[in-house]
C-alpha positions as CSV (number, residue, x, y, z in Angstrom):
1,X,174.5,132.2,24.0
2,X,171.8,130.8,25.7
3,X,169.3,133.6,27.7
4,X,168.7,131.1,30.1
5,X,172.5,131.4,31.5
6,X,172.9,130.8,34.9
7,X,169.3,130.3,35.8
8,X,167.6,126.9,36.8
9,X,163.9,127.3,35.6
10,X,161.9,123.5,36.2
11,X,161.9,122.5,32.7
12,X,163.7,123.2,30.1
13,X,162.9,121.9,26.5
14,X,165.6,122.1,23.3
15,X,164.5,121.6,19.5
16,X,167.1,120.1,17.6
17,X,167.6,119.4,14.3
18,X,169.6,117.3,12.1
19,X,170.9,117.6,8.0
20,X,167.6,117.4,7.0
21,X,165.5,119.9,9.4
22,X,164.1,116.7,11.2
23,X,163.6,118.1,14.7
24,X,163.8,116.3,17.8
25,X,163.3,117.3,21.8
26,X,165.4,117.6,24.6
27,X,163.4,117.9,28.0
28,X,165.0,118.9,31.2
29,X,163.6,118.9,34.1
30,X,164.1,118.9,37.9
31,X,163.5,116.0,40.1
32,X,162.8,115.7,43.8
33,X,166.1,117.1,45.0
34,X,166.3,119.9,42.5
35,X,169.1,118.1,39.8
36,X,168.4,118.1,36.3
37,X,167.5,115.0,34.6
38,X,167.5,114.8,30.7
39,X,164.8,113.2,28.3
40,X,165.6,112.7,24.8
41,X,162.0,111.6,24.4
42,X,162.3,108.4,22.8
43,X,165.8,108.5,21.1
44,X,169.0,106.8,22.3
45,X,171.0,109.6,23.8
46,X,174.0,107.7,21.5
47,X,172.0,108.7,18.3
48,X,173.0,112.4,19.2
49,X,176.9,111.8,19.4
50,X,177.6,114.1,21.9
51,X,181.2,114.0,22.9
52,X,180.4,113.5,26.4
53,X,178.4,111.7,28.9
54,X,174.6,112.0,29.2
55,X,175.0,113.1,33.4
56,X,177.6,115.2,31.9
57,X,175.1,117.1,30.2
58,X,172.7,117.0,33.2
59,X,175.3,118.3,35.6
60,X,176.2,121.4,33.1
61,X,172.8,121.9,33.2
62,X,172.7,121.9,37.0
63,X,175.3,124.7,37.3
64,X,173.4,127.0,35.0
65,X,175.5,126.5,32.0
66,X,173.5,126.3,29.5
67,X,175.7,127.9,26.6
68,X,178.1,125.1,27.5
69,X,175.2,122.4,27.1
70,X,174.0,124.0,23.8
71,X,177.6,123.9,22.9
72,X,178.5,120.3,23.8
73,X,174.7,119.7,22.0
74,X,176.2,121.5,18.7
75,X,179.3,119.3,18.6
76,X,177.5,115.9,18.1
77,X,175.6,115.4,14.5
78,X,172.4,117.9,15.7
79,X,172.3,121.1,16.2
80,X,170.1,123.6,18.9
81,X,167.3,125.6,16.9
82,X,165.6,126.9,19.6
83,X,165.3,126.9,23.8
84,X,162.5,127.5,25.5
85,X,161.7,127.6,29.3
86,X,159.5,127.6,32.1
């Protein structure tokens, strides 16, 4: 579970990695009106096969749920290896 749960810091960044411990970065951060937006910092969001949308991701992330986005993360071909946040 993610220690972040049901907090909204302003940025949030996730390593991931793949089969062969390449590591890649997820950055959320809040916009103008406080909603999470997601940057997967120069991959197509599709490369990850998540099983759901990308704003789906963005509004779990706007509730606070982070365990469910590290979840729905972990269920596509990469996998969380470490949150940090600010």
């Amino acid at each position: 579970m993610s220690t972040i749960e049901g907090t909204k810091p302003r940025e949030v960044v996730m390593t991931l990695t793949d089969y062969n411990s390449n590591k890649y970065l997820w950055t959320f951060k809040q916009n103008q009106d406080g909603d999470y937006k997601l940057s997967t910092n120069g991959q197509a969001y599709g490369n990850f096969q998540c099983n759901v949308d990308k704003y789906e991701i963005e509004w779990l992330a706007d509730e606070g749920k982070w365990s469910e986005v590290e979840r729905e993360v972990n269920r596509g071909v990469k996998n969380v290896y470490k949150i940090k946040s600010r």
